[in-house]
mmCIF file of the N, C-alpha and C atoms, coordinates in Angstrom:
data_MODEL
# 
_entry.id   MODEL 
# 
loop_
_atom_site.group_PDB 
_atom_site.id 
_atom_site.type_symbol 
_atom_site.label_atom_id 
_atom_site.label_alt_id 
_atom_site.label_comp_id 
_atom_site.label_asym_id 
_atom_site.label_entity_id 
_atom_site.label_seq_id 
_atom_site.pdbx_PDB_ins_code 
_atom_site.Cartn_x 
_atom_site.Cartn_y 
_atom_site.Cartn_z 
_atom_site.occupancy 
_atom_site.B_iso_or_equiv 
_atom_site.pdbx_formal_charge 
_atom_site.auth_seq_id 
_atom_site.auth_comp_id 
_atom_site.auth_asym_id 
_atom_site.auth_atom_id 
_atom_site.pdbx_PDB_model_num 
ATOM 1   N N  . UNK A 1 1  ? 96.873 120.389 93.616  1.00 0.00 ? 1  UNK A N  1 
ATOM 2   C CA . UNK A 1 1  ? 95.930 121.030 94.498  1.00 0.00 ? 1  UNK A CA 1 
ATOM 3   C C  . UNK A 1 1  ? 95.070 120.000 95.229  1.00 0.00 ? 1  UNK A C  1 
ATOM 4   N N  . UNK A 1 2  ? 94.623 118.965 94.711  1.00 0.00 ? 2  UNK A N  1 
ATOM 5   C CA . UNK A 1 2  ? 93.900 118.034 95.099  1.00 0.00 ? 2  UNK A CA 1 
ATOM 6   C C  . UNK A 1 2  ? 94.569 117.240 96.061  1.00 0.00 ? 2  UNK A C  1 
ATOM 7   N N  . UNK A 1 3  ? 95.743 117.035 95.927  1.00 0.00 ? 3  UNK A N  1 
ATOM 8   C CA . UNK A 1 3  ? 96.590 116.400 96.692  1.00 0.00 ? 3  UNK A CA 1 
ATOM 9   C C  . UNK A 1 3  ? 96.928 117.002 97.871  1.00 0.00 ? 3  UNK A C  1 
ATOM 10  N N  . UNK A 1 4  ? 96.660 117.971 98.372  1.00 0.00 ? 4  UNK A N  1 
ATOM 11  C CA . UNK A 1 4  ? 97.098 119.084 99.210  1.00 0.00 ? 4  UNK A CA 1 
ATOM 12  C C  . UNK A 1 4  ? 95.962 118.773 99.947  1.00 0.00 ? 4  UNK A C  1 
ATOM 13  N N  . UNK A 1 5  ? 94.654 119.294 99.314  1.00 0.00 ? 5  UNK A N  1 
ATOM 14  C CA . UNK A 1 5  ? 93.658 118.867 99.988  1.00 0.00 ? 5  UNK A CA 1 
ATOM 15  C C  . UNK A 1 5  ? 93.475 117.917 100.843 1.00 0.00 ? 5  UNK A C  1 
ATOM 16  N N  . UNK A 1 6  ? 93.898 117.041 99.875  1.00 0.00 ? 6  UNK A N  1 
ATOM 17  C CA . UNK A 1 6  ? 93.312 115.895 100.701 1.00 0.00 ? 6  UNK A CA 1 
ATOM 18  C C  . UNK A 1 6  ? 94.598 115.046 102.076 1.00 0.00 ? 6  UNK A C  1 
ATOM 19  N N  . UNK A 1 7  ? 96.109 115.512 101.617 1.00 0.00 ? 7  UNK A N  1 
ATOM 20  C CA . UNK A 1 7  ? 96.527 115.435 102.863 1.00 0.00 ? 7  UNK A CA 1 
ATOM 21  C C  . UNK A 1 7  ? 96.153 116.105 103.627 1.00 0.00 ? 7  UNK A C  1 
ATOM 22  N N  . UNK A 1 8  ? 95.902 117.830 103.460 1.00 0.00 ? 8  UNK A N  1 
ATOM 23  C CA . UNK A 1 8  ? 95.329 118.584 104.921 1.00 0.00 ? 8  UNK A CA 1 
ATOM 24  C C  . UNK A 1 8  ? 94.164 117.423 105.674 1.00 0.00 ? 8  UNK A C  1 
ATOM 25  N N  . UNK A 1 9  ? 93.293 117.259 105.130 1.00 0.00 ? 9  UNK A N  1 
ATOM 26  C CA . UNK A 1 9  ? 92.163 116.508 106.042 1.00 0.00 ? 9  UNK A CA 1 
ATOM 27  C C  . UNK A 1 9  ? 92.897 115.457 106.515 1.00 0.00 ? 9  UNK A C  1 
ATOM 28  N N  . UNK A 1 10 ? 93.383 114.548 105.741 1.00 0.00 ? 10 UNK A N  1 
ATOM 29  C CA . UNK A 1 10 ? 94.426 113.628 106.801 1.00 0.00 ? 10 UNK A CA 1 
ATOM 30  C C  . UNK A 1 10 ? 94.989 113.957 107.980 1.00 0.00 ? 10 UNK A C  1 
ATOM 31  N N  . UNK A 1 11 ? 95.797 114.681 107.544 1.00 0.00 ? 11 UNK A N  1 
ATOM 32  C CA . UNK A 1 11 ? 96.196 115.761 109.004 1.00 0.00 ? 11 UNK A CA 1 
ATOM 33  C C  . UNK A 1 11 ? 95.664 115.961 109.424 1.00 0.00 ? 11 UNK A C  1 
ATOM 34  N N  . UNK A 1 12 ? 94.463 117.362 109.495 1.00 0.00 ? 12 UNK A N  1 
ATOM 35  C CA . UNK A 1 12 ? 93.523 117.890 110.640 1.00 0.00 ? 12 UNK A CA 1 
ATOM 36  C C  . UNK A 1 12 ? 92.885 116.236 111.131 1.00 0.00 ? 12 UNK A C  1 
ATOM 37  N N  . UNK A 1 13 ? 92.797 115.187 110.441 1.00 0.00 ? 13 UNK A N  1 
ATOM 38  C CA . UNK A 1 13 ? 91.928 114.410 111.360 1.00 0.00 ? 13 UNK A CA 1 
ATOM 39  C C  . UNK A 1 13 ? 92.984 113.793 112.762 1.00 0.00 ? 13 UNK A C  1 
ATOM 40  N N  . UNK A 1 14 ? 94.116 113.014 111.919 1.00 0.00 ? 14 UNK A N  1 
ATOM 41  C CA . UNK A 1 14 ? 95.628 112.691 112.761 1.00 0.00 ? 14 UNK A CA 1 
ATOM 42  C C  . UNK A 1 14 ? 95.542 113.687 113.914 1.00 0.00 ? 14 UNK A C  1 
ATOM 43  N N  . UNK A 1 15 ? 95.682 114.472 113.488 1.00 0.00 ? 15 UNK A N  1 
ATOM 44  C CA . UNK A 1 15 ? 96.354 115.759 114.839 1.00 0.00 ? 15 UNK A CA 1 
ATOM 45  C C  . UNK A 1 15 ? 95.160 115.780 115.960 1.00 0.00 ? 15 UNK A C  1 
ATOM 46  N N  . UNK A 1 16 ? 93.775 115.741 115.455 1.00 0.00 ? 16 UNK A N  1 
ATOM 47  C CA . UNK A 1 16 ? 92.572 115.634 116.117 1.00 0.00 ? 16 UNK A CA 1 
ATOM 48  C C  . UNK A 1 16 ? 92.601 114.192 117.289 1.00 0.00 ? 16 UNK A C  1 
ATOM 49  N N  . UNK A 1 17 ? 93.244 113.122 116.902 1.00 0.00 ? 17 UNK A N  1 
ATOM 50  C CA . UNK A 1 17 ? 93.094 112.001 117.441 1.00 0.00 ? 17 UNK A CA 1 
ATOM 51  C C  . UNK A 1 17 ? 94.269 111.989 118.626 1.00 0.00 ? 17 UNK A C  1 
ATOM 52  N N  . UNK A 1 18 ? 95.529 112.835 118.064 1.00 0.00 ? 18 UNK A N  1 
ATOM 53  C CA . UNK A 1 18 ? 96.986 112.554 118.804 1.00 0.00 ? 18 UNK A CA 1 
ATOM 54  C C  . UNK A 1 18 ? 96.149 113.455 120.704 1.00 0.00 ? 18 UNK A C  1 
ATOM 55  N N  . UNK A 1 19 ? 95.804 114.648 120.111 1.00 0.00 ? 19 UNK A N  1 
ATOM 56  C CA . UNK A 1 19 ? 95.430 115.512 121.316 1.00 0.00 ? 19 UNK A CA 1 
ATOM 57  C C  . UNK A 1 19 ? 94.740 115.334 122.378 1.00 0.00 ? 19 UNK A C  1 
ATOM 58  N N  . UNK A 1 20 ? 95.009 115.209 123.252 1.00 0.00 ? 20 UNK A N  1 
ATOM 59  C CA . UNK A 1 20 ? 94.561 114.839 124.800 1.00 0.00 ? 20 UNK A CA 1 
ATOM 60  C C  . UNK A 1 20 ? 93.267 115.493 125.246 1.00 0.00 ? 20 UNK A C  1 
ATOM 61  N N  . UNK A 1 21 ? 93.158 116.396 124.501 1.00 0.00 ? 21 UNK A N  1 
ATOM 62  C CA . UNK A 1 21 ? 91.934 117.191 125.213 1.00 0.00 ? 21 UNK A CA 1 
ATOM 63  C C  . UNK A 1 21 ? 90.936 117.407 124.217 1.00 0.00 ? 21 UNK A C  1 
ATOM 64  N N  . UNK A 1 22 ? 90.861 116.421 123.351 1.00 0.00 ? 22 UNK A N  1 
ATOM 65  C CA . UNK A 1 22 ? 89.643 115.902 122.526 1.00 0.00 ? 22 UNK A CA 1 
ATOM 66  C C  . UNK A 1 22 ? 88.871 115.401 123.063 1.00 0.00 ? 22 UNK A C  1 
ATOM 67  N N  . UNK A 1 23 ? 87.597 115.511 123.899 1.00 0.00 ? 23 UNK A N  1 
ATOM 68  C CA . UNK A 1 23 ? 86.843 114.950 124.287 1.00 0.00 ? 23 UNK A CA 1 
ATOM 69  C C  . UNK A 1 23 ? 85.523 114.496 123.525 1.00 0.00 ? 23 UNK A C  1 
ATOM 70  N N  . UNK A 1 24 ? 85.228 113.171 123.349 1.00 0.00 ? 24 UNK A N  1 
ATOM 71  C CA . UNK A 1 24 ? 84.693 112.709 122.471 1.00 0.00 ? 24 UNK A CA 1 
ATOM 72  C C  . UNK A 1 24 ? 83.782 111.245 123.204 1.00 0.00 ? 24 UNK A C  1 
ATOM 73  N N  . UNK A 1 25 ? 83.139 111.843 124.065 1.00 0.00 ? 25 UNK A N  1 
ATOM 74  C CA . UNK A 1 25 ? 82.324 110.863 124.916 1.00 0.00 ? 25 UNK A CA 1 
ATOM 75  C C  . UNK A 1 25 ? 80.863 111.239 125.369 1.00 0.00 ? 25 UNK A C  1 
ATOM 76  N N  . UNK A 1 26 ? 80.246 110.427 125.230 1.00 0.00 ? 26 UNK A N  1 
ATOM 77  C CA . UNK A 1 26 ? 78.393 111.013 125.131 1.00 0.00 ? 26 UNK A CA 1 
ATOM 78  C C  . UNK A 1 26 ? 78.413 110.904 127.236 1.00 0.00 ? 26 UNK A C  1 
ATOM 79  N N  . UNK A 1 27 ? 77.077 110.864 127.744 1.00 0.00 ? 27 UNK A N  1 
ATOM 80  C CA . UNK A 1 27 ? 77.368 111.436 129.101 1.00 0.00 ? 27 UNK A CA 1 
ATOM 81  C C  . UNK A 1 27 ? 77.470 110.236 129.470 1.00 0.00 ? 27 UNK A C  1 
ATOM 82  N N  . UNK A 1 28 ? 77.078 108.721 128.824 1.00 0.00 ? 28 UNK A N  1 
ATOM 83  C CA . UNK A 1 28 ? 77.061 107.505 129.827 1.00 0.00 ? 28 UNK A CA 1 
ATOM 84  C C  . UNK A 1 28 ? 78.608 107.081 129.977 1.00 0.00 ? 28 UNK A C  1 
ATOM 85  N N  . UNK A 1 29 ? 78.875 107.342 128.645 1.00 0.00 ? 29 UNK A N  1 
ATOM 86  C CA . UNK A 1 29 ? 80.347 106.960 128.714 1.00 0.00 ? 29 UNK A CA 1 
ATOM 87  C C  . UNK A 1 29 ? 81.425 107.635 129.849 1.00 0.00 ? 29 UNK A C  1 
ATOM 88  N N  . UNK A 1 30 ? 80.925 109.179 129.552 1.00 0.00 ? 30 UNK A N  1 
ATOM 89  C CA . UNK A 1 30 ? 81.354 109.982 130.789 1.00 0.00 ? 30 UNK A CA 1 
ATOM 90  C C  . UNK A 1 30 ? 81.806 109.609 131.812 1.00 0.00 ? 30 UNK A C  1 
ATOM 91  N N  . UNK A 1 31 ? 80.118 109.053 132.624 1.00 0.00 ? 31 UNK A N  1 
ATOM 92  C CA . UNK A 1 31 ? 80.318 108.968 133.953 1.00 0.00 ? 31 UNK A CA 1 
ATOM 93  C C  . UNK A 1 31 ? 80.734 107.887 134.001 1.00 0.00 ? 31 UNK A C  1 
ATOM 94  N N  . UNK A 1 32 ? 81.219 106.614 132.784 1.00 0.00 ? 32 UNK A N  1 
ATOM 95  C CA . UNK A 1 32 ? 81.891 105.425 133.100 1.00 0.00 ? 32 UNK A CA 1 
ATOM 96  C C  . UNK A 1 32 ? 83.292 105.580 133.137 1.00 0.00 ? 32 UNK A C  1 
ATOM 97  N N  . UNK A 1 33 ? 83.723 106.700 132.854 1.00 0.00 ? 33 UNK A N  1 
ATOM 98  C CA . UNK A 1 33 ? 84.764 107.002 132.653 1.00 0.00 ? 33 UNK A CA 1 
ATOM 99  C C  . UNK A 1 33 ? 85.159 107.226 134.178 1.00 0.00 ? 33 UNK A C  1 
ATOM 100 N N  . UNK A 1 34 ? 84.464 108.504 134.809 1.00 0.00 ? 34 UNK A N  1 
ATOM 101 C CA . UNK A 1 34 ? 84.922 108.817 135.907 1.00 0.00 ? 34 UNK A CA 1 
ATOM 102 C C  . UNK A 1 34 ? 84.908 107.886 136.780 1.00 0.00 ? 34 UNK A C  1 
ATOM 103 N N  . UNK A 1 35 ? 84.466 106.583 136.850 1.00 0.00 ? 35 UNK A N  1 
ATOM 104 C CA . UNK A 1 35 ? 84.774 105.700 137.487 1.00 0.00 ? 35 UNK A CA 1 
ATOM 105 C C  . UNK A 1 35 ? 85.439 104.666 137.627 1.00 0.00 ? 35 UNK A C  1 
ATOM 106 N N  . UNK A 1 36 ? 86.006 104.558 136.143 1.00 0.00 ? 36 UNK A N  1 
ATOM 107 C CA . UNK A 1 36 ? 87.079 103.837 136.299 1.00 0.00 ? 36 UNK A CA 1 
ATOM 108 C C  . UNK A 1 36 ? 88.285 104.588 136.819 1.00 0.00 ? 36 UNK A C  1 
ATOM 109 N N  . UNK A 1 37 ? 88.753 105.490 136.320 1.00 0.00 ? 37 UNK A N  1 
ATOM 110 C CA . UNK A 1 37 ? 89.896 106.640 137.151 1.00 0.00 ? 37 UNK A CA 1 
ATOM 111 C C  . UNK A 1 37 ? 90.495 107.041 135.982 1.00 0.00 ? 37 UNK A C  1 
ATOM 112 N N  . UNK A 1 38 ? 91.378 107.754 136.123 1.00 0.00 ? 38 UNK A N  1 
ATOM 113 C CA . UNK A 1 38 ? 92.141 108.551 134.836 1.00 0.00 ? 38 UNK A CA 1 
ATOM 114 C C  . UNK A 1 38 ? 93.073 107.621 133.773 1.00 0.00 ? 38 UNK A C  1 
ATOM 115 N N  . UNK A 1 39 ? 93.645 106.748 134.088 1.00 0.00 ? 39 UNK A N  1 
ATOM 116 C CA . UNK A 1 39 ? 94.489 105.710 133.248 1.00 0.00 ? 39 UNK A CA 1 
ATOM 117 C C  . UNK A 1 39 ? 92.943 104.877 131.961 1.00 0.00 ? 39 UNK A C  1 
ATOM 118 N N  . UNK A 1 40 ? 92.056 104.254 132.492 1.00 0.00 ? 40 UNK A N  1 
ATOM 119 C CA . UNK A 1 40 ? 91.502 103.820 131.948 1.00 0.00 ? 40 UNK A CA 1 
ATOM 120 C C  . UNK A 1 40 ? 90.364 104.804 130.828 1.00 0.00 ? 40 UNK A C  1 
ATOM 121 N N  . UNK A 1 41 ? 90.007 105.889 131.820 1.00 0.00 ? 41 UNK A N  1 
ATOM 122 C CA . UNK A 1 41 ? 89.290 107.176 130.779 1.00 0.00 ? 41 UNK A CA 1 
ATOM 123 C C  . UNK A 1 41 ? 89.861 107.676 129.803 1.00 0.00 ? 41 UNK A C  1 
ATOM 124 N N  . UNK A 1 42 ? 91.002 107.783 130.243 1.00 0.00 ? 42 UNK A N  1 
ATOM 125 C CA . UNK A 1 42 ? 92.040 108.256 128.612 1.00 0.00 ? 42 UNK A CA 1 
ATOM 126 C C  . UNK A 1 42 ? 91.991 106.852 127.661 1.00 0.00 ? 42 UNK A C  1 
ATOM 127 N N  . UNK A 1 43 ? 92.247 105.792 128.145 1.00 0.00 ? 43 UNK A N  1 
ATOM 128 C CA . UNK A 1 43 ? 91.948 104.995 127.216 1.00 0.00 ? 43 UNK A CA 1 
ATOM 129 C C  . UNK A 1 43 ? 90.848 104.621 126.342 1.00 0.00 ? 43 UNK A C  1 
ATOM 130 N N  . UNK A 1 44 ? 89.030 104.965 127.029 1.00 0.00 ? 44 UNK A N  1 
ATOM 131 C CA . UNK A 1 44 ? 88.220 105.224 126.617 1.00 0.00 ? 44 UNK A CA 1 
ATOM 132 C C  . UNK A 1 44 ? 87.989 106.151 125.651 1.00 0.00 ? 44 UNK A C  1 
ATOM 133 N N  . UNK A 1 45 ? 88.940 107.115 126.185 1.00 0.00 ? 45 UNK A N  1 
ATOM 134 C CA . UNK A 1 45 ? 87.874 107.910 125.017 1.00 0.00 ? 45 UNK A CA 1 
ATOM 135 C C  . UNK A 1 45 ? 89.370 108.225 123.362 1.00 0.00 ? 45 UNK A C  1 
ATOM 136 N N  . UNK A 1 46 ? 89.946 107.598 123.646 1.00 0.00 ? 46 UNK A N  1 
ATOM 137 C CA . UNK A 1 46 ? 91.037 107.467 122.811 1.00 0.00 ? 46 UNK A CA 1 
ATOM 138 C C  . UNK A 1 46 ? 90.634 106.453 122.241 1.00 0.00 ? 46 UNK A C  1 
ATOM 139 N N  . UNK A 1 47 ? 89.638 104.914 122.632 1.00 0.00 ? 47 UNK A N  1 
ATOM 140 C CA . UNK A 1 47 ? 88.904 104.363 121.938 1.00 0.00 ? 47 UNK A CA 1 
ATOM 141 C C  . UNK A 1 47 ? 87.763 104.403 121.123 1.00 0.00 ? 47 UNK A C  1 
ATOM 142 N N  . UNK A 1 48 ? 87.383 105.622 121.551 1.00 0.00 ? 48 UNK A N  1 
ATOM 143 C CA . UNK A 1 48 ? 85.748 106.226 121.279 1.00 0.00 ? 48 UNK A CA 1 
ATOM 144 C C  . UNK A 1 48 ? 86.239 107.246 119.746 1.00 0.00 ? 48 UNK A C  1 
ATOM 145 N N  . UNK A 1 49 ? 87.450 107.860 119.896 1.00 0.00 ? 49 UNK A N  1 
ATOM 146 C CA . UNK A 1 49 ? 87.775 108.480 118.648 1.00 0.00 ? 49 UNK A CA 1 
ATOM 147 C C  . UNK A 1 49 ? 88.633 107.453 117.632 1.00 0.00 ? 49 UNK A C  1 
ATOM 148 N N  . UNK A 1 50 ? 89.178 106.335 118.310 1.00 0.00 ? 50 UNK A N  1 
ATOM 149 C CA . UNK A 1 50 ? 89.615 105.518 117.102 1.00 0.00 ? 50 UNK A CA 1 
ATOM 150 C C  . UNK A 1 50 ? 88.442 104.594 116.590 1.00 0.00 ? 50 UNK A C  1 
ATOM 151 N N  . UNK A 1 51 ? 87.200 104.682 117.025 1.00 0.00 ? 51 UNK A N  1 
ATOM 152 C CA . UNK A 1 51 ? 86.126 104.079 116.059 1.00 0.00 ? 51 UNK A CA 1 
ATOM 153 C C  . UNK A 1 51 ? 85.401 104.919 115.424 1.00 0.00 ? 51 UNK A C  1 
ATOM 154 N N  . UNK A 1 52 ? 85.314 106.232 115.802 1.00 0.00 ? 52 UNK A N  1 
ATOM 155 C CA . UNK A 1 52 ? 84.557 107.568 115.375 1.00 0.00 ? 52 UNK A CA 1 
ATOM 156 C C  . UNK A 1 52 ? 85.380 107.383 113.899 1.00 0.00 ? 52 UNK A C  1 
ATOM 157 N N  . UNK A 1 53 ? 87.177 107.266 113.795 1.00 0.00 ? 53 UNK A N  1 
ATOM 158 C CA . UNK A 1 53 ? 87.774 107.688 112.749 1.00 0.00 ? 53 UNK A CA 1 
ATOM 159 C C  . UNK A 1 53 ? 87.397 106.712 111.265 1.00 0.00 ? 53 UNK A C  1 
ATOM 160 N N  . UNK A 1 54 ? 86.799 105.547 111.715 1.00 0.00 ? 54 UNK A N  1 
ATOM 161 C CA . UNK A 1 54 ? 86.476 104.539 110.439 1.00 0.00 ? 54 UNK A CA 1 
ATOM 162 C C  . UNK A 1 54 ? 85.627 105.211 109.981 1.00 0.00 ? 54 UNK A C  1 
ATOM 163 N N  . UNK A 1 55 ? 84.102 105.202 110.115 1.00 0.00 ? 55 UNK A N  1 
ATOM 164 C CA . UNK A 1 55 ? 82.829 105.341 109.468 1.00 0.00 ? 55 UNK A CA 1 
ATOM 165 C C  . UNK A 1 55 ? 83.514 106.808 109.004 1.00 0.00 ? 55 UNK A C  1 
ATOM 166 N N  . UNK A 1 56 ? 83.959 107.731 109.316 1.00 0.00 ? 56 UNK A N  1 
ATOM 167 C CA . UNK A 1 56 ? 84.238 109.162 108.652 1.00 0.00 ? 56 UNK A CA 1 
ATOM 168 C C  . UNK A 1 56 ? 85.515 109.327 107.539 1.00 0.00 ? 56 UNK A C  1 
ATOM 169 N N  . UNK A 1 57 ? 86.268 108.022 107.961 1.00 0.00 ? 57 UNK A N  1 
ATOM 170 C CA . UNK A 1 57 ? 87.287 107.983 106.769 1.00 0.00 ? 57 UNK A CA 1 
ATOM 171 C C  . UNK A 1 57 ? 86.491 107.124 105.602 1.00 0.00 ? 57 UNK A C  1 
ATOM 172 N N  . UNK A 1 58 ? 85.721 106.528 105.645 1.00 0.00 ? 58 UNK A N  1 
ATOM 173 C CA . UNK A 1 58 ? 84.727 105.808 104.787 1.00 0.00 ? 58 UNK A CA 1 
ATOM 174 C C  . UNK A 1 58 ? 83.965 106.402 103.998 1.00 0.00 ? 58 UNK A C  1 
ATOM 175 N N  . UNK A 1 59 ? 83.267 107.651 104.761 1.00 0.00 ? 59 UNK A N  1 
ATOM 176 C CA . UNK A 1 59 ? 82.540 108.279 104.331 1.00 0.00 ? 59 UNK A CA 1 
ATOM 177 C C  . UNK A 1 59 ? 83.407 109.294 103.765 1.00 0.00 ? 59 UNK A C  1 
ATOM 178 N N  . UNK A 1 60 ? 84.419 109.932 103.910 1.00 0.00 ? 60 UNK A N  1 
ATOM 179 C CA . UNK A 1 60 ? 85.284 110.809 102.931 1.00 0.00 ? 60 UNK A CA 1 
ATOM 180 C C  . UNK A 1 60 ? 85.705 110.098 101.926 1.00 0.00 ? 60 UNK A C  1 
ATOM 181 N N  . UNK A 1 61 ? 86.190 108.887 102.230 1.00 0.00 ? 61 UNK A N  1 
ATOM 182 C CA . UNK A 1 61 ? 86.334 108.005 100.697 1.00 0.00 ? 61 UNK A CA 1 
ATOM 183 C C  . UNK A 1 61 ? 85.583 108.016 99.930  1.00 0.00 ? 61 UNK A C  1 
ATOM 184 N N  . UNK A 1 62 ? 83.993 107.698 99.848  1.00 0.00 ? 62 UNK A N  1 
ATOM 185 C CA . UNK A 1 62 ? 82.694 107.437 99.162  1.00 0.00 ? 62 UNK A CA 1 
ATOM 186 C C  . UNK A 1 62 ? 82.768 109.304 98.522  1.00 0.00 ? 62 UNK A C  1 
ATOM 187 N N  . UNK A 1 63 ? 82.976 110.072 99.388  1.00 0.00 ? 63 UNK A N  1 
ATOM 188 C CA . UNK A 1 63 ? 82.105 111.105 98.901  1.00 0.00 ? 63 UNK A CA 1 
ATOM 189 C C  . UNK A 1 63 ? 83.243 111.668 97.706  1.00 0.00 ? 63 UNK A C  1 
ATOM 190 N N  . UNK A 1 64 ? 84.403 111.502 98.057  1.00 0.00 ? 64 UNK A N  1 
ATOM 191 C CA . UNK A 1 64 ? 85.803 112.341 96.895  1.00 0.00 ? 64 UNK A CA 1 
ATOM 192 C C  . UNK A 1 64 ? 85.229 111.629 95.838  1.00 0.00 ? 64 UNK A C  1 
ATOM 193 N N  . UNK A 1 65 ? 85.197 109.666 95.836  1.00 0.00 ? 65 UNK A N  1 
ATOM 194 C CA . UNK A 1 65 ? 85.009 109.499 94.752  1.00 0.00 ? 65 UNK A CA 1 
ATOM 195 C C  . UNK A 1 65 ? 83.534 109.511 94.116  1.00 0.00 ? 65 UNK A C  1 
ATOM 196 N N  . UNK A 1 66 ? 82.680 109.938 94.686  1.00 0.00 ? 66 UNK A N  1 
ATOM 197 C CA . UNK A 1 66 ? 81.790 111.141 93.910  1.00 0.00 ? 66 UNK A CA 1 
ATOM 198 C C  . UNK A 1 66 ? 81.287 111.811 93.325  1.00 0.00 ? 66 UNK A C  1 
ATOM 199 N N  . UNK A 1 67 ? 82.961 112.263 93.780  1.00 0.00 ? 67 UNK A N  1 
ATOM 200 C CA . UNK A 1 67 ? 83.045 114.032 93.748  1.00 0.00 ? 67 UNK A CA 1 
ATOM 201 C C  . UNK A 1 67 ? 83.582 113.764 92.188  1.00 0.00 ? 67 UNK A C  1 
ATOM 202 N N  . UNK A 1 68 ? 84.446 112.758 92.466  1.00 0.00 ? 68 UNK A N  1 
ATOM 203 C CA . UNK A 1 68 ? 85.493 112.904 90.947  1.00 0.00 ? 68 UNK A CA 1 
ATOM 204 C C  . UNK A 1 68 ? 84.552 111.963 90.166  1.00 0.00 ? 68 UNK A C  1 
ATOM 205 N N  . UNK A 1 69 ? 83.633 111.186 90.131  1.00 0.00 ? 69 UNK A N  1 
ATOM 206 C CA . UNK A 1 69 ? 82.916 111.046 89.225  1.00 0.00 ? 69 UNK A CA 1 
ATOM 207 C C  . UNK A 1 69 ? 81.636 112.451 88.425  1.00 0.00 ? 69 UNK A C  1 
ATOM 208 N N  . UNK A 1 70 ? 81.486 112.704 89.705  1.00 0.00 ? 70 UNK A N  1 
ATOM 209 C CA . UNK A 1 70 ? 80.322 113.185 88.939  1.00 0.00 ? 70 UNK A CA 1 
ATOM 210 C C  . UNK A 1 70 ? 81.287 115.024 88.414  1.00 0.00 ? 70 UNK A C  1 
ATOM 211 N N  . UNK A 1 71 ? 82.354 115.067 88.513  1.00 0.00 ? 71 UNK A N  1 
ATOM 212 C CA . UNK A 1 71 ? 83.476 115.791 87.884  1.00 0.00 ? 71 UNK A CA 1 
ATOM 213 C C  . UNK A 1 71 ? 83.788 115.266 85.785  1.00 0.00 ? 71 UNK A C  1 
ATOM 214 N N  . UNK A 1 72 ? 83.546 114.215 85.970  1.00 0.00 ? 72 UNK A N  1 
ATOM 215 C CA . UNK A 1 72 ? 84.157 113.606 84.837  1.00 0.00 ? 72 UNK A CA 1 
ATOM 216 C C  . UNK A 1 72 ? 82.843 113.583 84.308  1.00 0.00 ? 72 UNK A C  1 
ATOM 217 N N  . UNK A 1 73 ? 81.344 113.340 84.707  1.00 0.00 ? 73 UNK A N  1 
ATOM 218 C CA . UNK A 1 73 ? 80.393 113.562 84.002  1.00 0.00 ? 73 UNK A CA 1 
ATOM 219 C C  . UNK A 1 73 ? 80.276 114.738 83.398  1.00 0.00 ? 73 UNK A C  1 
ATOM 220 N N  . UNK A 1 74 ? 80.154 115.849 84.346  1.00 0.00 ? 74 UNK A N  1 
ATOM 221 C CA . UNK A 1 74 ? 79.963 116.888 84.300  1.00 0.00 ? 74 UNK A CA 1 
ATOM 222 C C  . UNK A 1 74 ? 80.739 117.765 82.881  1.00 0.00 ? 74 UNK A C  1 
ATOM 223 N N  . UNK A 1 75 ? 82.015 117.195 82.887  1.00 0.00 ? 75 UNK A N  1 
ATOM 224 C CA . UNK A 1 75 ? 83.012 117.782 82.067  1.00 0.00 ? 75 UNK A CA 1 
ATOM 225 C C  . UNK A 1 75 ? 82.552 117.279 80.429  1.00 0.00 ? 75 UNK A C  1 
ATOM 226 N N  . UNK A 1 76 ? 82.078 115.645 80.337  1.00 0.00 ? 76 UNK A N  1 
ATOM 227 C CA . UNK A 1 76 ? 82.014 114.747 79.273  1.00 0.00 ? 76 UNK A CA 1 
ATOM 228 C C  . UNK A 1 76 ? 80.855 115.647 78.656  1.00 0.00 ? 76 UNK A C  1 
ATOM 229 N N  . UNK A 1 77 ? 79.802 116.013 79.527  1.00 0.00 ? 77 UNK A N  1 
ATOM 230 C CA . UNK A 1 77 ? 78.477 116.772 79.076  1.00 0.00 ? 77 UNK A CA 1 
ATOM 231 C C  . UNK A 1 77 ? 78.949 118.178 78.514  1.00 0.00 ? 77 UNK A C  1 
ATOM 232 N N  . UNK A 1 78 ? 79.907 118.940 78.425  1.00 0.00 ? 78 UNK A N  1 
ATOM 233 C CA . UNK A 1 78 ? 79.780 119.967 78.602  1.00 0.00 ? 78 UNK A CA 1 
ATOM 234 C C  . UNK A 1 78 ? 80.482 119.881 76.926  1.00 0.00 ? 78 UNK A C  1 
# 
């Protein structure tokens, strides 16, 4: 079950990054976007979600293991 879990979020994040019409740009970036032209904006913001994806895969790492510690406390106490 755990294992399931935790590929789904793998996935939903993967599938989140592959999709074109993820827009993931605050407004400065925006309008830097629209000025470079469409080749380079897709590249922007396809950059903007491949740095978004560290700090949140980091932070899902930290929090499972946690999760499964304070699981194994929880259980030892009981």
């Amino acid at each position: 079950m755990k294992i399931k879990m935790v590929f789904s979020v793998i996935t939903v994040l993967f599938i989140t990054l592959l999709f074109q019409s993820v827009v993931a740009q605050c407004s400065i970036c925006t309008k830097t976007a629209e000025q470079l032209g469409e080749g380079p904006a897709h590249s922007l913001n396809k950059g903007i979600l491949y740095l978004m994806f560290t700090p949140l895969a980091i932070m899902t790492y930290i929090g499972f293991k946690w999760w499964r510690k304070e699981k194994q406390v929880m259980k030892s106490e009981s």
